[in-house]
VOBA-1610 file (N, C-alpha, C; in pm, whole numbers, padded with zeros to 5 digits, always signed):
BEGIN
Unk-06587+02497+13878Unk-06570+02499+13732Unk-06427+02463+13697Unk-06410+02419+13612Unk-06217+02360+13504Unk-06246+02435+13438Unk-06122+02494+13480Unk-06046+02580+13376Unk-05936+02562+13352Unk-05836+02589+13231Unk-05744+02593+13182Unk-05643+02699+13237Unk-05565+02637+13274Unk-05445+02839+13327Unk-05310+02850+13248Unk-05295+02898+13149Unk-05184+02917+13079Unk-05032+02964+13144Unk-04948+02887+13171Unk-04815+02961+13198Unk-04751+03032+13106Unk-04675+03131+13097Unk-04676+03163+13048Unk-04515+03164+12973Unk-04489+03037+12909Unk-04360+02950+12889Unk-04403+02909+12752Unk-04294+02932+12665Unk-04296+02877+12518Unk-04152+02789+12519Unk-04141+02693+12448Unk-04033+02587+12398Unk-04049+02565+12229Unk-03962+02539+12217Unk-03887+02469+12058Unk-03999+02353+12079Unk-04068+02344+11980Unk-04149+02206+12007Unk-04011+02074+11945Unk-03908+02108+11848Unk-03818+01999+11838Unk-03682+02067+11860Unk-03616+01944+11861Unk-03468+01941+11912Unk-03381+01880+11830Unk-03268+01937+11740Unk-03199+01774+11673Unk-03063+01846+11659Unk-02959+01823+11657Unk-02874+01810+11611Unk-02816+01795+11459Unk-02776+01883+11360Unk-02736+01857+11229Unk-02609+01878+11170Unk-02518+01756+11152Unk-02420+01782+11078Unk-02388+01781+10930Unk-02362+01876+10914Unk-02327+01836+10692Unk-02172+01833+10702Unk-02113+01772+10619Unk-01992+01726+10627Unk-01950+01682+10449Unk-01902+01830+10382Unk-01896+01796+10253Unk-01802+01725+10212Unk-01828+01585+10109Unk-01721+01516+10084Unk-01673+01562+09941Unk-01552+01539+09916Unk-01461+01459+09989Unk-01378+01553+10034Unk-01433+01641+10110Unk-01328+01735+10167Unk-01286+01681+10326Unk-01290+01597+10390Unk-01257+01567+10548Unk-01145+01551+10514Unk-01046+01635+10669Unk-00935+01662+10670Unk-00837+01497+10686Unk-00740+01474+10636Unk-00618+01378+10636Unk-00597+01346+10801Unk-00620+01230+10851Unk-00577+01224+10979Unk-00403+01236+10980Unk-00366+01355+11070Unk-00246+01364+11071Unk-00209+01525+11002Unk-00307+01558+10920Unk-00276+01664+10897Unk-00267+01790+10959Unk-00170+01906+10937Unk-00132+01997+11004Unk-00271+02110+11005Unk-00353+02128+11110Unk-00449+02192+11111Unk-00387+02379+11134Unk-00437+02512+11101Unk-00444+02580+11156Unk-00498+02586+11273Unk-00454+02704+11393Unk-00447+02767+11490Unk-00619+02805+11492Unk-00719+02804+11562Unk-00843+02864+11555Unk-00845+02935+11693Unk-00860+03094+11741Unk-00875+03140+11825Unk-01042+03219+11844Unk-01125+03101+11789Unk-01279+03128+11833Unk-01314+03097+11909Unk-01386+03119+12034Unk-01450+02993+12116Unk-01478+02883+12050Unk-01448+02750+12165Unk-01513+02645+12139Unk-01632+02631+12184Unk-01754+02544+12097Unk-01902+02524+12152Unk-01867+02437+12243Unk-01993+02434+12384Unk-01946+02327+12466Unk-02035+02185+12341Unk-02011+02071+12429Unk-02033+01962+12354Unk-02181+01908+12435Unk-02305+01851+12320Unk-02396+01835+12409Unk-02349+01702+12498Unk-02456+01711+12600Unk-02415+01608+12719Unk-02462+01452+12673Unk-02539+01467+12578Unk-02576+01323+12572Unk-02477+01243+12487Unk-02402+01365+12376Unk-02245+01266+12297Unk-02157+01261+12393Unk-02147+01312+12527Unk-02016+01311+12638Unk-02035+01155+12716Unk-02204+01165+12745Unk-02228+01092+12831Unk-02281+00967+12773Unk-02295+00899+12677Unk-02359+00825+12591Unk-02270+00695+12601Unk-02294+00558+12589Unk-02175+00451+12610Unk-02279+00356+12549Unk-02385+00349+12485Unk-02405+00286+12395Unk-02506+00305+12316Unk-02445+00254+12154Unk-02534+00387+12024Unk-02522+00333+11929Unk-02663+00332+11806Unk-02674+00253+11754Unk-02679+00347+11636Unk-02672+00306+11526Unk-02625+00359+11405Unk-02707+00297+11315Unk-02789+00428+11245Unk-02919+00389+11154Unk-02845+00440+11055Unk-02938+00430+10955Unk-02891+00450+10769Unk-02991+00502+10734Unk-02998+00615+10732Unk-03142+00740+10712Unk-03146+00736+10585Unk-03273+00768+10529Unk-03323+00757+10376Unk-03215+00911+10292Unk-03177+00873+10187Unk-03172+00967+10103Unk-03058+00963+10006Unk-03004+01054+09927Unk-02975+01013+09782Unk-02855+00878+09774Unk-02848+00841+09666Unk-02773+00755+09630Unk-02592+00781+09629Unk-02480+00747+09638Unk-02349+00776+09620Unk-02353+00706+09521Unk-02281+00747+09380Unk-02259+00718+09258Unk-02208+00591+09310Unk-02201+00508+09199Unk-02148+00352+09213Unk-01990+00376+09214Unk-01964+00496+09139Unk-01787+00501+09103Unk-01701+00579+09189Unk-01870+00628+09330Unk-01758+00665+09447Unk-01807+00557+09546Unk-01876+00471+09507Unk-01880+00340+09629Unk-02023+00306+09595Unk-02104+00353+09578Unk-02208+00308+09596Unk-02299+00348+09644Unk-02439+00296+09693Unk-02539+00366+09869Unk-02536+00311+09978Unk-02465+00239+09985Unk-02411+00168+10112Unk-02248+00239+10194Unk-02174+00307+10073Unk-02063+00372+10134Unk-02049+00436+10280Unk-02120+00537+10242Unk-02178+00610+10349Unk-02179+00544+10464Unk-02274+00445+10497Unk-02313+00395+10629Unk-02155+00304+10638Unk-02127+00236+10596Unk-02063+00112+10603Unk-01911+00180+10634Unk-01892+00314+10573Unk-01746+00370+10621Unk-01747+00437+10735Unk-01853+00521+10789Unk-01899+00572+10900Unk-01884+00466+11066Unk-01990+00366+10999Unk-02011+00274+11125Unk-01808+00182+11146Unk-01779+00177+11053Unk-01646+00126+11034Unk-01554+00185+11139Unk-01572+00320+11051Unk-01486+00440+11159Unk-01468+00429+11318Unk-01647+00463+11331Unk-01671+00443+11513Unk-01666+00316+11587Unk-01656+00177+11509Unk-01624+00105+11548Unk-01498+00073+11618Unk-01372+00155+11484Unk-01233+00148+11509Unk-01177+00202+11634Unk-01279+00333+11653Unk-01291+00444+11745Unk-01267+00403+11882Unk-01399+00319+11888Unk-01399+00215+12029Unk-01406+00325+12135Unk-01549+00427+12095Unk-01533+00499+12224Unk-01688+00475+12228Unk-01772+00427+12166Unk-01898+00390+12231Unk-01901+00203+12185Unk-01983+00169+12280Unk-02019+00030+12269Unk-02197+00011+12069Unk-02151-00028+11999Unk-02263-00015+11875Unk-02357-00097+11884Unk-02452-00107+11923Unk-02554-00224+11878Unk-02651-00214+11781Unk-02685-00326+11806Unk-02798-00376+11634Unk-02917-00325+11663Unk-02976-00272+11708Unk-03101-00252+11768Unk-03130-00154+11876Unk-03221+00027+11819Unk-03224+00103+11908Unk-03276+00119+12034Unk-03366-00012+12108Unk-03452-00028+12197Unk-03336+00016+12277Unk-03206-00049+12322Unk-03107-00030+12441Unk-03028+00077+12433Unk-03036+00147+12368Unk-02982+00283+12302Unk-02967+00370+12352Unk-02830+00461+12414Unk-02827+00557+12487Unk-02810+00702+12388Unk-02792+00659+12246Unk-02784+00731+12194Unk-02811+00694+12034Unk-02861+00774+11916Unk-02884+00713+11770Unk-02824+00819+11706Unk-02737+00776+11625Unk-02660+00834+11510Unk-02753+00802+11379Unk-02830+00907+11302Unk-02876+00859+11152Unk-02766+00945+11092Unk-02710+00828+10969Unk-02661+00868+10893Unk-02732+00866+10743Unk-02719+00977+10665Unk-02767+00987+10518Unk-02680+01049+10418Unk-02700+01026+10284Unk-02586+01118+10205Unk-02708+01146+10083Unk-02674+01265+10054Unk-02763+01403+10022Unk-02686+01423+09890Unk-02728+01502+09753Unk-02636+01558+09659Unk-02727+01630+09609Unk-02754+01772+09662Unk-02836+01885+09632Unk-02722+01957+09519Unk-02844+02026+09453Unk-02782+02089+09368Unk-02746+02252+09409Unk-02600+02318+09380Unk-02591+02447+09492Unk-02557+02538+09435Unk-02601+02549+09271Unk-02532+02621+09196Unk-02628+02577+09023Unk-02644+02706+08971Unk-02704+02700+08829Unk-02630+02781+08767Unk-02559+02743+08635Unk-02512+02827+08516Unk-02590+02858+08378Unk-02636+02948+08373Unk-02733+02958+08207Unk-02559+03021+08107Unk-02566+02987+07993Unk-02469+03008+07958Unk-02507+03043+07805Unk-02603+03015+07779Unk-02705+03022+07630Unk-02835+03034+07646Unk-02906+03108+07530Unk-03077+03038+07578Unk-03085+02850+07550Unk-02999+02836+07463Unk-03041+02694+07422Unk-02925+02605+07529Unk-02859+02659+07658Unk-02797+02552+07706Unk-02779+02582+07860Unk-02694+02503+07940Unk-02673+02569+08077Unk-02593+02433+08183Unk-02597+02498+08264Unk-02587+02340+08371Unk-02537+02381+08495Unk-02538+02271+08598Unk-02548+02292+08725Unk-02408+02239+08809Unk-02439+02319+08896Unk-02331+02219+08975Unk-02394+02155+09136Unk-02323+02059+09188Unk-02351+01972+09278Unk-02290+01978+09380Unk-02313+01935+09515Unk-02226+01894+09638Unk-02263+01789+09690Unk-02175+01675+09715Unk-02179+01577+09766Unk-02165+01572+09926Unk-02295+01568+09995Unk-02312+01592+10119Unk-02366+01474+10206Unk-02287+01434+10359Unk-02302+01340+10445Unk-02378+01429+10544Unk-02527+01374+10579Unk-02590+01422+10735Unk-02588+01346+10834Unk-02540+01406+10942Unk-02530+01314+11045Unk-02682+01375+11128Unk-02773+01295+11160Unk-02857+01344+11269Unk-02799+01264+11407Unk-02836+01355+11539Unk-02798+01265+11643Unk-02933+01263+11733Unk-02990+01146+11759Unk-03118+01184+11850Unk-03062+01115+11925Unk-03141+01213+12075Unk-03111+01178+12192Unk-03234+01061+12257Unk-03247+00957+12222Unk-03373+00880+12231Unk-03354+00730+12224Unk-03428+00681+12269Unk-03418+00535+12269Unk-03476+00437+12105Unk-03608+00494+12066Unk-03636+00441+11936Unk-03688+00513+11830Unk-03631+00604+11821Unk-03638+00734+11777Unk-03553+00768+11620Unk-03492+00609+11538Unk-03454+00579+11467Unk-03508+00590+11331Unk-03481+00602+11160Unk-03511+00630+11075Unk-03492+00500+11020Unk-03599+00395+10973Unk-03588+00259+10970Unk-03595+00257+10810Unk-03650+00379+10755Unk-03691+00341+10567Unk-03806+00414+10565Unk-03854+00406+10427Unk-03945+00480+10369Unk-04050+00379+10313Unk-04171+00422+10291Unk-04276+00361+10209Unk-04331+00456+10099Unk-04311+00491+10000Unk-04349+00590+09895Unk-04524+00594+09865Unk-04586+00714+09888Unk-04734+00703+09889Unk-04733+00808+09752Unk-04861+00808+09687Unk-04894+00871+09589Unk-04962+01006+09561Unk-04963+00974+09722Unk-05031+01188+09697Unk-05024+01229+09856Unk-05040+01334+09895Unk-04993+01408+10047Unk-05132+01335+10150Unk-05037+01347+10290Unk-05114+01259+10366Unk-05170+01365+10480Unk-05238+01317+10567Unk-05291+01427+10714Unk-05244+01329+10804Unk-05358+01281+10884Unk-05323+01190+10983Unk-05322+01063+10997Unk-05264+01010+11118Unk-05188+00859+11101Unk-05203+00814+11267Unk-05224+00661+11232Unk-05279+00566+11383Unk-05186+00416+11364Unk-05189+00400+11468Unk-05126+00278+11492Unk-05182+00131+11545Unk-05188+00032+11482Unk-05276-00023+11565Unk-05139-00205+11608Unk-05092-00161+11765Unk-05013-00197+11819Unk-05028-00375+11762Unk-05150-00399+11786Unk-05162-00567+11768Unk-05138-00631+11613Unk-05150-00560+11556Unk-05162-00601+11426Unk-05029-00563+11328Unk-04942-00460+11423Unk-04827-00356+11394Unk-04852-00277+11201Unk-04986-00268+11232Unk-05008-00183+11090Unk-05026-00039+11097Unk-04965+00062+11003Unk-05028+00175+11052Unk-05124+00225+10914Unk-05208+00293+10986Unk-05345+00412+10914Unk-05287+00525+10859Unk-05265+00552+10781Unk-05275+00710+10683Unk-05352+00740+10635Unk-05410+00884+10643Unk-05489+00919+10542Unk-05470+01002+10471Unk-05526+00965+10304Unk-05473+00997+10189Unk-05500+01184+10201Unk-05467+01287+10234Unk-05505+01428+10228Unk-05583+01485+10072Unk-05572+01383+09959Unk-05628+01418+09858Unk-05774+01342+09795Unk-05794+01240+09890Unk-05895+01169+09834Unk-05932+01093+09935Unk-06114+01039+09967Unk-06110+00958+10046Unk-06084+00837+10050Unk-05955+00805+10074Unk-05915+00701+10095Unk-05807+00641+10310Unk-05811+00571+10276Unk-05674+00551+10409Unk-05633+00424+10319Unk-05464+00442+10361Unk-05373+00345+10331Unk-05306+00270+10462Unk-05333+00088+10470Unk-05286+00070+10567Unk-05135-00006+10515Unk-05053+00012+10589Unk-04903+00027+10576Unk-04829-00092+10702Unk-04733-00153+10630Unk-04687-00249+10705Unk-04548-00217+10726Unk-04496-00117+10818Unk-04374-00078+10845Unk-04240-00130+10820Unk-04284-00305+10850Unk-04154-00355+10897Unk-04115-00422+10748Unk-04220-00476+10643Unk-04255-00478+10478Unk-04203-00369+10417Unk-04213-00242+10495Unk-04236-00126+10396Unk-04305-00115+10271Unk-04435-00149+10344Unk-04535-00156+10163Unk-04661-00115+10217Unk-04755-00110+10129Unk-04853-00070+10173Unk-04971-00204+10145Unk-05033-00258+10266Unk-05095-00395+10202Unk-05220-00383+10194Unk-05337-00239+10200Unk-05458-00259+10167Unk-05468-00094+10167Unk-05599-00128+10079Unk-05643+00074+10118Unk-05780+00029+10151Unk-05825+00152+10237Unk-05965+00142+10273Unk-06003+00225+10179Unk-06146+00275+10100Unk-06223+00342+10100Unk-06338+00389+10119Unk-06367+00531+10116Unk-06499+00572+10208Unk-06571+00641+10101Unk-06685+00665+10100Unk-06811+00775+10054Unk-06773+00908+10126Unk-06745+00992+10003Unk-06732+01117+10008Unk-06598+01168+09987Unk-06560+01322+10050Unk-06475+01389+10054Unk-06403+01437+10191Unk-06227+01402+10203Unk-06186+01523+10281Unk-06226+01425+10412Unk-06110+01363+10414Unk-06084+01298+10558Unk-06041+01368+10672Unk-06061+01320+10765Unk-05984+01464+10928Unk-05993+01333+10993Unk-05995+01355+11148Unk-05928+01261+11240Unk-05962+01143+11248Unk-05883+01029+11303Unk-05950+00866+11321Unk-05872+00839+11465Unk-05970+00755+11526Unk-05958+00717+11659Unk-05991+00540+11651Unk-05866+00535+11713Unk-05886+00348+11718Unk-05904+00294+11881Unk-06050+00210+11885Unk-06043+00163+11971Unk-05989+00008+11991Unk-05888-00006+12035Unk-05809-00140+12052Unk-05904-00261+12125Unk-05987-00240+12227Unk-06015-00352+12292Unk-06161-00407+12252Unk-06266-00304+12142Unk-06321-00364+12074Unk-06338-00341+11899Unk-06144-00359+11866Unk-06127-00387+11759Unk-06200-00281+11640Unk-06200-00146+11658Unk-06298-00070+11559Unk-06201+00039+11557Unk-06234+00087+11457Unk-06149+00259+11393Unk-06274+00277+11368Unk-06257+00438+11388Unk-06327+00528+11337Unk-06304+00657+11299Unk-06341+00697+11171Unk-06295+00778+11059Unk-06372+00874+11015Unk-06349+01049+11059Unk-06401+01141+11056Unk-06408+01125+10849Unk-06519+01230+10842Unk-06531+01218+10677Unk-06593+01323+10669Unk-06501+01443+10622Unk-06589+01577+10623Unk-06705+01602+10517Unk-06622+01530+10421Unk-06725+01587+10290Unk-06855+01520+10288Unk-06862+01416+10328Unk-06984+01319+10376Unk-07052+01348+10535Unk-07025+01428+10573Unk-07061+01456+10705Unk-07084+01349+10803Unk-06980+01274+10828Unk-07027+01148+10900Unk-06874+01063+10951Unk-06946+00993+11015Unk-06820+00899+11115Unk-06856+00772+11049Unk-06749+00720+10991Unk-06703+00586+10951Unk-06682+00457+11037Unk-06702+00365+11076Unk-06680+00245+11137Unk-06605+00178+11041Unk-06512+00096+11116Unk-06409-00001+11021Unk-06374-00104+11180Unk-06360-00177+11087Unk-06354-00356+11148Unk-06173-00350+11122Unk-06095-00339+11223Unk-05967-00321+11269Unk-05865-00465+11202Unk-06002-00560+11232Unk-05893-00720+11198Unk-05912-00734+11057Unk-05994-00684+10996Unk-06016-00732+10836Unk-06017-00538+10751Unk-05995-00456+10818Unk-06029-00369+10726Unk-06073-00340+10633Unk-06226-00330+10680Unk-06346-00349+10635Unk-06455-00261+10674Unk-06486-00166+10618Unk-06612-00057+10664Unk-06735-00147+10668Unk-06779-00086+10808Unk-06872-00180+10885Unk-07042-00143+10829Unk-06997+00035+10873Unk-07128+00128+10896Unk-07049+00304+10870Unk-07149+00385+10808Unk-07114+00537+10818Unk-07251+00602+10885Unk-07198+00689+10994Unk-07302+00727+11079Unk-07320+00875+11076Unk-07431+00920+11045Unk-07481+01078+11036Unk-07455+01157+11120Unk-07407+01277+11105Unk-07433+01376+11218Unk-07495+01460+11224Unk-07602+01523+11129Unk-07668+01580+11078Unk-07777+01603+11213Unk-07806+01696+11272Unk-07809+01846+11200Unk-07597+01903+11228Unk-07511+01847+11299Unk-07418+01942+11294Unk-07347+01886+11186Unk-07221+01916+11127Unk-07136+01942+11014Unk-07008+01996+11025Unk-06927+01938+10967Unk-06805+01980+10951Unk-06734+01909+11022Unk-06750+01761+11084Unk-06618+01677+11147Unk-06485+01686+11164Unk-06422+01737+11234Unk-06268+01718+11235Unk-06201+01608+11387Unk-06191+01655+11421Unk-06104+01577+11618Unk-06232+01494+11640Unk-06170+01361+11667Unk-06267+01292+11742Unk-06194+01235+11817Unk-06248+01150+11951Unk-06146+01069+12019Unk-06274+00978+12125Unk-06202+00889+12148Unk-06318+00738+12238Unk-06342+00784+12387Unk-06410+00709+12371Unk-06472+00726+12544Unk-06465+00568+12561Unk-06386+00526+12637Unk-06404+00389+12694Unk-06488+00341+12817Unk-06507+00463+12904Unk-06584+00414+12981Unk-06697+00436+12953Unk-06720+00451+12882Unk-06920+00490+12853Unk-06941+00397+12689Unk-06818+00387+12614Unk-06827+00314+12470Unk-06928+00401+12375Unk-06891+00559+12402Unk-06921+00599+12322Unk-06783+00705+12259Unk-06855+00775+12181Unk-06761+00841+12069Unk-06760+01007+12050Unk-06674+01099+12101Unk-06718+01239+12080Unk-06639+01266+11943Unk-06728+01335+11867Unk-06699+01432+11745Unk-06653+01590+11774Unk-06570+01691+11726Unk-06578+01782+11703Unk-06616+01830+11578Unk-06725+01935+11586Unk-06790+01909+11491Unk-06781+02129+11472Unk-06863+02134+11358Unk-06830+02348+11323Unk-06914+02386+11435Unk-06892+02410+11558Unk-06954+02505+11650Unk-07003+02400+11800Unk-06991+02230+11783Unk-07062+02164+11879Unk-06974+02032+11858Unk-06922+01969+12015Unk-06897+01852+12008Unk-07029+01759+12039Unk-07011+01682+11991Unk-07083+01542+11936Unk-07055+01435+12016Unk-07178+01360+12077Unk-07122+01248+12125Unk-07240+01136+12052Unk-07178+01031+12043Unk-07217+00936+11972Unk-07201+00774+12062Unk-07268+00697+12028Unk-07316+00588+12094Unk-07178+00510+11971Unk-07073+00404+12063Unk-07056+00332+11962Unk-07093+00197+11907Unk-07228+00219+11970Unk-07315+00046+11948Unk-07370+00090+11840Unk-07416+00188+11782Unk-07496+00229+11710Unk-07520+00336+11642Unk-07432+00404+11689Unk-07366+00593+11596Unk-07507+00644+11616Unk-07606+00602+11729Unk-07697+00728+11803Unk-07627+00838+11846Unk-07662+00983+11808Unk-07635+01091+11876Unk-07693+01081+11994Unk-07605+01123+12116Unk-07661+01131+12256Unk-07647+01227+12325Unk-07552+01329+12295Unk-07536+01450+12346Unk-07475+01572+12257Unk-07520+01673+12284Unk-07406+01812+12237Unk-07348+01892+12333Unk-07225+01989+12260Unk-07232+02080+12396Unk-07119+02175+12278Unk-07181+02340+12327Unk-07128+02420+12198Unk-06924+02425+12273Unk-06902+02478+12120Unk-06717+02444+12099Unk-06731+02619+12043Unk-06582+02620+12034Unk-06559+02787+11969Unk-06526+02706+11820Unk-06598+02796+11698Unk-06609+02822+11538Unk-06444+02744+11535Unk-06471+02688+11378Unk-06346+02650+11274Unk-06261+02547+11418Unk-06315+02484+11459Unk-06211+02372+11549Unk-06144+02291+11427Unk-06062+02219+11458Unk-05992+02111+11449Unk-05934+02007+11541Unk-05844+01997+11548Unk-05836+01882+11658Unk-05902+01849+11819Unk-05922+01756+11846Unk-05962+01763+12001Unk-05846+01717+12077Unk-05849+01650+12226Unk-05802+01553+12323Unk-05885+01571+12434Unk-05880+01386+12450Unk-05972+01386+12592Unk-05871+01265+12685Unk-05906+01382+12822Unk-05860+01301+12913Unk-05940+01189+13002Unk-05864+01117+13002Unk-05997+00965+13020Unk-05987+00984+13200Unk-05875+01032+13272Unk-05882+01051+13405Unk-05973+01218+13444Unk-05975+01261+13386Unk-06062+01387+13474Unk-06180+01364+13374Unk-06220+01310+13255Unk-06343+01319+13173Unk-06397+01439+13138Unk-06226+01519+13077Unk-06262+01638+13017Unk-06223+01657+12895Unk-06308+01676+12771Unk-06255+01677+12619Unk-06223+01861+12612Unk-06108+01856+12518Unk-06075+01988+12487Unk-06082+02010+12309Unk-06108+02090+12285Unk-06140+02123+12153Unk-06071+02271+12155Unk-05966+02241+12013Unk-05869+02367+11959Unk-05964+02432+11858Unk-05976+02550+11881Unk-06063+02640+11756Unk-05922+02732+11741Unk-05921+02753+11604Unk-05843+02850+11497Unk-05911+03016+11524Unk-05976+03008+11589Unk-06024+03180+11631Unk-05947+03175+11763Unk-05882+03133+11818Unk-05756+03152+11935Unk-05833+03114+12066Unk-05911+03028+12060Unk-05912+02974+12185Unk-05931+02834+12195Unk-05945+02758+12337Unk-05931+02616+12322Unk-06130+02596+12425Unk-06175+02527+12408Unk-06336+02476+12466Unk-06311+02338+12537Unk-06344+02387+12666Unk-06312+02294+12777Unk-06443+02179+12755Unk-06462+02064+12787Unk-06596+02002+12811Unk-06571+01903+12914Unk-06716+01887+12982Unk-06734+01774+13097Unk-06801+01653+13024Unk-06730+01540+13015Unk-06806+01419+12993Unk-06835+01326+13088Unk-06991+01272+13086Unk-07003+01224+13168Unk-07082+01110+13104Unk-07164+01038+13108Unk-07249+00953+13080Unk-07382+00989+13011Unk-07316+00975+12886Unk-07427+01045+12771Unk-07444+01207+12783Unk-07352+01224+12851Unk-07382+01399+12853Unk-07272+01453+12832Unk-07256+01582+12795Unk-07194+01699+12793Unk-07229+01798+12795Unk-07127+01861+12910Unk-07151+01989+12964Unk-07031+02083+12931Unk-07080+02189+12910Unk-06980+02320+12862Unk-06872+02374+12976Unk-06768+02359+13011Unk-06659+02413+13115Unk-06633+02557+13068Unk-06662+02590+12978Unk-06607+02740+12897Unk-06485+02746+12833Unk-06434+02820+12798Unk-06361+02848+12645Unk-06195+02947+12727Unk-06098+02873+12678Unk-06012+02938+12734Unk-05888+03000+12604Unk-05856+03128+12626Unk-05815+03162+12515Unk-05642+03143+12463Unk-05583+03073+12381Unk-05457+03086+12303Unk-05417+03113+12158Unk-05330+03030+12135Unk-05244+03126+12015Unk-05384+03155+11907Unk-05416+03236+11797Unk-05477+03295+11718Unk-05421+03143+11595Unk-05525+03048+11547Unk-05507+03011+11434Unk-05459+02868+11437Unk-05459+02870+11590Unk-05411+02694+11630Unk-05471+02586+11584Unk-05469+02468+11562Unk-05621+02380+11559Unk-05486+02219+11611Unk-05373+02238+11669Unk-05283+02150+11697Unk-05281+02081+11847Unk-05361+01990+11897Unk-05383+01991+12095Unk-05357+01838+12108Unk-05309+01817+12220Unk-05269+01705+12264Unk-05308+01696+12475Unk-05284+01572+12477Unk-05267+01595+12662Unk-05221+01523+12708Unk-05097+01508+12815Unk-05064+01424+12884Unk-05132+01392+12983Unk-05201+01208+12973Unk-05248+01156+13103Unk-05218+01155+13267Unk-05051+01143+13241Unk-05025+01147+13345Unk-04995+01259+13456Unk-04949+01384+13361Unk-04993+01513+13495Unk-05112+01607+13428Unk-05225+01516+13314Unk-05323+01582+13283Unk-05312+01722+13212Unk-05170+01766+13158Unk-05102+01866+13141Unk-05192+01851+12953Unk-05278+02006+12914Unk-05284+02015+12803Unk-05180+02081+12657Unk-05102+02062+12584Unk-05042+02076+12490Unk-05069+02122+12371Unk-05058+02281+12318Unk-05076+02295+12182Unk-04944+02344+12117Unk-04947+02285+11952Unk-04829+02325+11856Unk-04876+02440+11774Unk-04797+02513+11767Unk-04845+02623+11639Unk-04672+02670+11642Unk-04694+02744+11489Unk-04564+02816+11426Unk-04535+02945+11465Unk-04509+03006+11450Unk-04499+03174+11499Unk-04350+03158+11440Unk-04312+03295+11344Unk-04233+03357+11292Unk-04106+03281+11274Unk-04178+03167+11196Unk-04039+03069+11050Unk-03997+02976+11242Unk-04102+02936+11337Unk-04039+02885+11422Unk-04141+02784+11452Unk-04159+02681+11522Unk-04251+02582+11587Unk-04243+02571+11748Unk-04389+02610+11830Unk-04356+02604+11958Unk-04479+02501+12012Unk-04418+02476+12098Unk-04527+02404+12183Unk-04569+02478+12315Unk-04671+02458+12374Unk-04734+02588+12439Unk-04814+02474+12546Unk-04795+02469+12706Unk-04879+02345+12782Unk-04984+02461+12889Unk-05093+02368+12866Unk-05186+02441+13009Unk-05220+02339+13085Unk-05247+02436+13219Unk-05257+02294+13359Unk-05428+02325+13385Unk-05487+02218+13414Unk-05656+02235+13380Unk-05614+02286+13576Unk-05709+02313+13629Unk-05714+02323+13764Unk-05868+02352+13790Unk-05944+02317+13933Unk-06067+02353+13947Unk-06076+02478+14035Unk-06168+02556+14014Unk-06147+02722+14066Unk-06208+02664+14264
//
């Protein structure tokens, strides 16, 4: 039997670095600093060790025109480290031993009421430095959407990406490097959840809760092909491909789903633990995992038109967040716990 074995190890699911740096207060080069007898922090290893770093221009507020402009910011910064000449800068984060985003911010940090009929605020003019330790891991721009989104796919050949709209059934496909959005799909019904793109025969497919059904879409023309029933089960969320069989598993309220993708025939079930959400399947052991929000995760065996139940292994209370790495088959869930975000890995093993 596979089972799941939990270590019992929690991590920061992120990492970043944040500097605020209120202007125009930076000290006068040359100026006479006080004496500080605090410890110094050590310095992370990747600004010690870093020798070449590329310098993005992260989204956010404008610098008045009459203190420079929205270009100030970046253009006096990158100036600086240039002069610096202690890392090598390039145009492009692919070769990147290190990424500096820079942004400038002007939150408001202060309210005065001074009348019922008057009042006003005050401001700080603030520079963020983010530093990621990453190769393309860069903040390239924004595309402004019109209402809150869930999930998002990529489809490498075409370099478009999938959003879906969290308020309506819709998906917006998005042209990154444009920054625009150049088509929307829409679907029948309510209340989109997961989409799985198969690349090598050109198809997405698009969970649709409120319609109880899996969507087909034509990848090169984005274009809904077919919507396929699942009826008798309900409630779609995680789905993900089966390439070697070319079919399709659903997680569905209490049973994953497998589906034919010649034809969105149901071909198999196999019961899941209540209120799932996301799945992942590993295409090397041909085991789908399904996150249920009652605190445990539902192992499954796929095989050729079948599924079989591995049993139910238990974590965090309320999860529905799972992922897996192919290559040491290592399973991955995110959840929050107390104003924090962790990531949490299990190693499948056979008893």
């Amino acid at each position: 039997m596979l089972k799941i074995i939990k270590p019992l190890i929690r991590k920061r699911a992120t990492l970043c670095l944040l500097c605020l740096i209120a202007l125009p207060s930076i000290p006068v080069s040359g100026t006479q600093q006080p004496k500080d007898s605090s410890p110094v922090a050590p310095l992370p290893t990747p600004i010690a060790t870093a020798q070449k770093v590329f310098i993005s221009n992260a989204p956010g507020d404008s610098l008045p025109t009459s203190l420079g402009g929205p270009a100030r910011p970046y253009q006096e910064f990158y100036a600086a480290m240039k002069s610096w000449g202690h890392y090598q800068l390039l145009s492009s984060p692919a070769d990147a031993d290190l990424i500096l985003e820079i942004s400038f911010s002007h939150p408001i940090v202060g309210v005065n009421v001074m009348s019922t009929s008057g009042g006003g605020s005050t401001s700080a003019l603030l520079l963020k430095l983010v530093i990621v330790d990453a190769k393309t891991l860069a903040v390239a721009g924004e595309v402004p959407l019109s209402a809150a989104t869930d999930l998002i796919g990529y489809d490498p050949e075409t370099g478009l990406v999938h959003i879906c709209n969290d308020t309506a059934a819709e998906q917006w496909v998005i042209d990154p490097v444009a920054k625009k959005i150049v088509t929307s799909i829409k679907f029948d019904g309510t209340g989109l959840e997961d989409m799985a793109l198969d690349l090598k025969n050109r198809r997405l497919y698009q969970a649709v809760k409120g319609a109880n059904s899996i969507v087909e879409v034509d990848l090169d023309d984005n274009k809904v092909l077919a919507a396929w029933p699942l009826a008798p089960d309900k409630g779609p969320h995680g789905i993900a491909c089966v390439p070697d069989y070319n079919n399709l598993l659903v997680a569905c309220a209490g049973n994953l789903v497998m589906l034919s993708c010649s034809n969105g025939k149901i071909l198999a079930t196999a019961p899941i633990g209540a209120r799932v959400d996301e799945m992942t399947y590993d295409h090397g052991l041909h085991m789908a995992y399904c996150a249920s929000r009652m605190g445990k995760i539902s192992a499954v065996s796929v095989g050729p038109n079948t599924l079989t139940s591995a049993g139910d292994v238990p974590d965090v209370a309320r999860t529905g967040d799972i992922t897996m790495d192919p290559a040491t088959h290592t399973v991955w869930i995110a959840y929050p716990q107390d104003g924090k975000c962790f990531a949490q890995p299990f190693t499948p093993s056979h008893n």
